[in-house]
C-alpha positions in Angstrom: 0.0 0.0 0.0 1.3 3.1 -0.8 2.4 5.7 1.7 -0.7 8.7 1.8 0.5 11.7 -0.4 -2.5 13.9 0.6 -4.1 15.3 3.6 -7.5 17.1 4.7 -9.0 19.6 6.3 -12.0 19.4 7.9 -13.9 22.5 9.8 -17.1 23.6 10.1 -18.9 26.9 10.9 -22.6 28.3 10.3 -24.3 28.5 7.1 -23.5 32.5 6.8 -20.0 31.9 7.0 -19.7 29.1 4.3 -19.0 31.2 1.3 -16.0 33.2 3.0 -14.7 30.0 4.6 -14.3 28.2 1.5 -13.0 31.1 -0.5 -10.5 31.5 2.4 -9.4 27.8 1.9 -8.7 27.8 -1.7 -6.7 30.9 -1.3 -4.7 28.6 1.4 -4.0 25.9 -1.6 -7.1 23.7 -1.6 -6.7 21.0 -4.1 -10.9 20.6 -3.6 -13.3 21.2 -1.2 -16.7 19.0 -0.7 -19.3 20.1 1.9 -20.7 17.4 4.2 -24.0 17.1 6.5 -23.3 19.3 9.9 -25.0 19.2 13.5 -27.2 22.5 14.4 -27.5 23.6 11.0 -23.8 24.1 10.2 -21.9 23.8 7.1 -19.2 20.8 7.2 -16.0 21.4 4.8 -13.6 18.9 4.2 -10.7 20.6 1.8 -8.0 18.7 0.2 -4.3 19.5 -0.1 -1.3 18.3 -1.8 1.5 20.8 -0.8 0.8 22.5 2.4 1.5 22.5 6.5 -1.4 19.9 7.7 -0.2 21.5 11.4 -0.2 25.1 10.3 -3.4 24.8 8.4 -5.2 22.8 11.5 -3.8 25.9 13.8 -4.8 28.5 11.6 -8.1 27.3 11.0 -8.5 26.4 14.7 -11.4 28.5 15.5 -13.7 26.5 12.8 -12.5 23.2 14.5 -10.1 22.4 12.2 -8.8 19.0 12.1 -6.4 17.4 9.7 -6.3 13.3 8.7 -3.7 11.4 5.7 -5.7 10.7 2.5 -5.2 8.3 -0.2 -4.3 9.2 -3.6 -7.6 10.1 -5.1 -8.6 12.5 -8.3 -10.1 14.7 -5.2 -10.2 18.0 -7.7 -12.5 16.3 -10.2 -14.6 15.3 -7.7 -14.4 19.1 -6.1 -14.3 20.8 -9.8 -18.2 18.8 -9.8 -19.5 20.6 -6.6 -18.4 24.1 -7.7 -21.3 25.7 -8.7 -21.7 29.3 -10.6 -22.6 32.1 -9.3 -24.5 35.5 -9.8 -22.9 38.8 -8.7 -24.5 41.7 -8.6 -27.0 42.6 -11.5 -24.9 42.3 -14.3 -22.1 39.4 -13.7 -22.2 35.6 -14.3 -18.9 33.7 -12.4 -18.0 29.8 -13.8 -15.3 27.9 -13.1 -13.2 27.6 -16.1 -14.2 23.8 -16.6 -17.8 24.3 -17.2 -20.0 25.0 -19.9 -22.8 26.4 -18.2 -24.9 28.6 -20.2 -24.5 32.4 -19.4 -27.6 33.8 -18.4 -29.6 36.4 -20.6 -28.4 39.6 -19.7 -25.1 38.5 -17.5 -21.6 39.3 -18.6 -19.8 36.1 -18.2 -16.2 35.7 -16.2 -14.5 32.3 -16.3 -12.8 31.6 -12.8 -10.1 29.6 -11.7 -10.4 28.6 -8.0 -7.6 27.8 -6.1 -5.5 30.3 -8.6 -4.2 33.8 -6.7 -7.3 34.2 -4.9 -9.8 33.1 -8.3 -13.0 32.1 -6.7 -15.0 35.1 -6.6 -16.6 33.8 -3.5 -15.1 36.1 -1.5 -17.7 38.8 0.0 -15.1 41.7 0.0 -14.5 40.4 -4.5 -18.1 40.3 -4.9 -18.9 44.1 -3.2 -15.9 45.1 -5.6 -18.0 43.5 -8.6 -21.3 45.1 -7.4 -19.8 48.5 -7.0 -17.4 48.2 -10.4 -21.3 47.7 -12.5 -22.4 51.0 -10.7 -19.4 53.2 -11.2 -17.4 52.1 -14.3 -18.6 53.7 -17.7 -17.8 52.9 -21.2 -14.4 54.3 -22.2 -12.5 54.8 -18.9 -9.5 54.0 -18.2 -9.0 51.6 -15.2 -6.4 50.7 -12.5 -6.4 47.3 -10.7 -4.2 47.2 -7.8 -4.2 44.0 -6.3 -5.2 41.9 -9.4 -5.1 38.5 -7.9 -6.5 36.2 -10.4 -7.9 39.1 -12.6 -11.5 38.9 -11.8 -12.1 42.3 -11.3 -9.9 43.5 -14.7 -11.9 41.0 -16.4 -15.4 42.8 -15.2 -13.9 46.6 -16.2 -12.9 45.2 -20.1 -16.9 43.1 -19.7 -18.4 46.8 -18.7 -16.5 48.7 -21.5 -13.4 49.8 -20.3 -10.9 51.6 -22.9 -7.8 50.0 -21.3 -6.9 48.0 -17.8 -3.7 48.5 -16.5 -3.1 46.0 -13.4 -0.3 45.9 -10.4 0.5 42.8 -8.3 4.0 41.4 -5.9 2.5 38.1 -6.4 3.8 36.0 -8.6 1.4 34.1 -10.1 -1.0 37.4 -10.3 2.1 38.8 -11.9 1.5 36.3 -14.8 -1.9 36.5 -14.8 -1.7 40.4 -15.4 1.0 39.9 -17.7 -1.0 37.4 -20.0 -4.5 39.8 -19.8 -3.7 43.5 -19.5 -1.0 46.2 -19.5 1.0 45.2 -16.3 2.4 48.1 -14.6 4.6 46.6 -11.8 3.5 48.9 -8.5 1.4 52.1 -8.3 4.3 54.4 -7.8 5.1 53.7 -11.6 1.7 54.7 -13.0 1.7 58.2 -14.5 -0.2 61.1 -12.7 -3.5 61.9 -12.8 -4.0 58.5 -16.0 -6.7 57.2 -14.9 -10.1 57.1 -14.5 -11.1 54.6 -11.9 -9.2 52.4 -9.4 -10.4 49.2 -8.2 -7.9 48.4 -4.9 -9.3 44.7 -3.2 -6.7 44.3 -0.9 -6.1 45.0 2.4 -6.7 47.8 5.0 -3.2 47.9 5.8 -2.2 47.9 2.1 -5.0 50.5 1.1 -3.8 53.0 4.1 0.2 52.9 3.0 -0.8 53.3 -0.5 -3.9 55.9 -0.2 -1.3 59.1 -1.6 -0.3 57.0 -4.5 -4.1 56.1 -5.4 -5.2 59.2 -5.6 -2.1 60.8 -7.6 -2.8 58.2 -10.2 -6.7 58.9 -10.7 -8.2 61.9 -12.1 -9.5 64.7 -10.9 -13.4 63.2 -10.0 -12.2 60.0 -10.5 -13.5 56.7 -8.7 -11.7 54.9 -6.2 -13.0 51.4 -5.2 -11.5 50.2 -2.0 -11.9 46.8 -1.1 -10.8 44.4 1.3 -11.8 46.1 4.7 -12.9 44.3 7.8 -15.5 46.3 9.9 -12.8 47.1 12.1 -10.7 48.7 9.8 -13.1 50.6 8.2 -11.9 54.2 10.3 -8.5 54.0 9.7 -9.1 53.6 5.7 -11.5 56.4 5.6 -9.1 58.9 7.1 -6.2 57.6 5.2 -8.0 58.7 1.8 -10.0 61.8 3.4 -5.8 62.9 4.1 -5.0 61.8 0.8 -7.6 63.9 -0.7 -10.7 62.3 -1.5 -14.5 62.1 -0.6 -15.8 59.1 0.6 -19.3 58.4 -1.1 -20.7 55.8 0.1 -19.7 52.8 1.9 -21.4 49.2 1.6 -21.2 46.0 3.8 -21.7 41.9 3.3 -20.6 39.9 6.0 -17.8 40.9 7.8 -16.3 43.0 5.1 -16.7 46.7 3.5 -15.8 48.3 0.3 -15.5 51.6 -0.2 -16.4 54.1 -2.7 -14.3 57.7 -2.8 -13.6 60.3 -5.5 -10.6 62.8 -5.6 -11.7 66.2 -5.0 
């Protein structure tokens, strides 16, 4: 018998927490994730992993009651890559996993995803208020920043919504490819011309979006858009001021979950 090459991961939380939990373990590595029967009402995970820290992963995911067991060998991403449904964002946007042939739905924009890819699921609630706030703000012919680009989702939604051109910055290196493959890749903000762009979509962090809140709104346009994503509750003050002292309005602000984006022009 041959020695287990594979290990899992299983936790479980409530049914409101599902969506960020298993966007959080694909962004860990996740090789596939099934979802099992619960006690209470909860949502069971198991996620699979090929290449990862079974002790890290168990402690990091200790508050969902994570425990790790050896697998077999097993063609666990096919049998994941079956369970991955689509899904609908906002009012205009139609996510699939890049294996599927699901029909787009009349009047939906289609983006092909690649979970498990730099942070490709689009389940995550802080992507999905980015998407939903990119539909309301973008119009035909801007020109648009993505800082952050992860596995491109949101690039792909400003080209879908008319976008003149999509520049994109990443220090990851597999969004670095990405970006290189699908837009103009700029490298970091600090190398983007002044005052070039239109509107900046910035899913991140609240620690990334407070250090680089000068160089976001030197980039955009007088009046133009930035969409700051990536914010827990918590955080949502410190961000705020950051831009305000940068020199922009905040608009509006908008919540799912545990997360906020934020909306701000340059005055």
């Amino acid at each position: 018998m041959r020695e287990p090459t594979m290990f899992s991961l299983y936790v479980e939380c409530r049914q409101e927490e599902k969506d960020l939990l298993v966007a959080d373990l694909w962004e860990r590595g996740s090789v596939g994730i099934t979802e099992l029967e619960a006690s209470g009402g909860r949502c069971g995970l198991r996620a699979f992993f090929d290449d990862a820290d079974a002790g890290k992963l168990a402690r990091d995911f200790e508050r969902y009651g994570a425990t790790a067991r050896a697998e077999e060998d097993c063609d666990w991403i096919e049998l994941a890559r079956a369970r991955l449904p689509p899904m609908l964002v906002g009012n205009r946007f139609f996510l699939v996993p890049e294996w599927r042939d699901d029909p787009t739905p009349p009047g939906r924009l289609r983006i092909e995803v690649n979970p498990g890819l730099a942070f490709g699921t689009g389940a995550h609630e802080s992507t999905q208020l980015c998407l939903e706030r990119l539909e309301q703000e973008l119009r035909p012919g801007m020109k648009v920043l993505d800082v952050g680009i992860g596995a491109g989702i949101l690039a792909q939604a400003a080209e879908l919504l008319g976008a003149r051109r999509v520049f994109g910055c990443d220090i990851d290196p597999v969004a670095v490819e990405i970006a290189r493959r699908k837009m103009s890749f700029v490298g970091s903000v600090d190398a983007v011309r002044t005052a070039s762009v239109d509107l900046i979509t910035a899913n991140i962090s609240a620690e990334a979006i407070v250090q680089l809140a000068l160089d976001l709104l030197r980039v955009i346009r007088p009046g133009g858009i930035v969409i700051a994503g990536g914010i827990e509750l918590p955080e949502v003050g410190d961000v705020e001021r950051a831009l305000r002292d940068a020199g922009a309005a905040i608009r509006s602000s908008h919540v799912k979950g545990h997360w906020m984006a934020l909306v701000a022009a340059r005055s």
